[in-house]
C-alpha positions in Angstrom: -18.4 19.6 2.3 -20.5 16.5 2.0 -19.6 14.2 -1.3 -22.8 12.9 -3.1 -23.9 9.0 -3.9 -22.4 9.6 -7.7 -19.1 11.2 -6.3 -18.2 8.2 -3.9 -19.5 6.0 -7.1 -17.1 8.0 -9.1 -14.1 7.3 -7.0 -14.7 4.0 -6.8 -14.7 3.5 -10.3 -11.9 5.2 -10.6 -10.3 2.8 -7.8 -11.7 -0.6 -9.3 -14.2 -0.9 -6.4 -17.5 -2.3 -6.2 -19.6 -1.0 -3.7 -22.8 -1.9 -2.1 -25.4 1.0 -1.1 -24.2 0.1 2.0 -20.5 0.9 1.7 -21.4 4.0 -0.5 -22.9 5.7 2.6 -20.5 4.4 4.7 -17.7 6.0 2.6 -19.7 9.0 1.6 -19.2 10.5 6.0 -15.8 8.9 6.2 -14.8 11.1 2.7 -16.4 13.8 3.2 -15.0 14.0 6.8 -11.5 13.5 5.8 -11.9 16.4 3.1 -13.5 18.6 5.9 -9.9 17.9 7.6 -7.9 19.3 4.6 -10.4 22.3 4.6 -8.9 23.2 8.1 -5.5 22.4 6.8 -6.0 24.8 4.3 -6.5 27.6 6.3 -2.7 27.4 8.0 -0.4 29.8 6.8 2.5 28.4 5.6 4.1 31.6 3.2 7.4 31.0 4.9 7.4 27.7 4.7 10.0 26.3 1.6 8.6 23.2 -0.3 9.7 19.8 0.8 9.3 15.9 -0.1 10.0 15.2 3.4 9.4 16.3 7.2 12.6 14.4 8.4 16.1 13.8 7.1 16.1 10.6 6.0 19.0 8.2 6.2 19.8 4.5 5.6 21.2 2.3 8.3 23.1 -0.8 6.7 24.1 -3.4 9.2 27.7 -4.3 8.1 27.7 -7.7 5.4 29.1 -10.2 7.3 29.1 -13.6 5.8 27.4 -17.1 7.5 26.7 -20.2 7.0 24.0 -20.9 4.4 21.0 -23.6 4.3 21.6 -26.9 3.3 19.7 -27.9 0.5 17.4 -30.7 2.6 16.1 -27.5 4.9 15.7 -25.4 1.6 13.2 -27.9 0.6 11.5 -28.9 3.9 8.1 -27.0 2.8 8.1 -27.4 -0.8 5.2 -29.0 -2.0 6.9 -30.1 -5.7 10.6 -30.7 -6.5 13.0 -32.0 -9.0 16.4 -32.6 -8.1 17.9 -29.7 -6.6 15.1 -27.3 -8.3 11.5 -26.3 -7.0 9.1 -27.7 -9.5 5.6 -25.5 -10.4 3.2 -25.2 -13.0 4.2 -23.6 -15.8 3.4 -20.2 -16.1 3.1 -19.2 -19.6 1.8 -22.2 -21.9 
């Protein structure tokens, strides 16, 4: 399955893109090859398979909450380009 010019321009619409002719072609193989791989993909049998979010069990690994010495204020600062007392200073945000 080969996409055409207006699909690729399509998607990247839908994406926010802006592509030159260039980068349309370019995309247009590397789509259409990647759908050409789900094509194959589609052809596996997998009736006694159940449905799952995930391939592996996943677990999370906490490392235990010990606590340590903190920063001192002068290193906290070291690399700020603006401050005000103990606070970092920016521009404001919302005027």
């Amino acid at each position: 399955m080969k996409l055409s010019e207006e699909e690729v321009r399509h998607i990247a619409l839908l994406a926010r893109l802006g592509l030159s002719d260039e980068e349309v072609q370019k995309f247009r193989n590397q789509l259409s090859n990647i759908l050409e791989h789900f094509e194959v993909l589609k052809q596996v049998d997998t009736t006694d398979l159940l449905p799952t979010a995930q391939s592996v069990t996943l677990e999370n690994i906490y490392r235990p909450d010990e606590p340590a010495p903190s920063m001192t204020v002068t290193d906290i600062f070291t690399n700020a380009p603006n401050q005000e007392e103990n606070f970092f200073k920016v521009r404001a945000v919302l005027e």
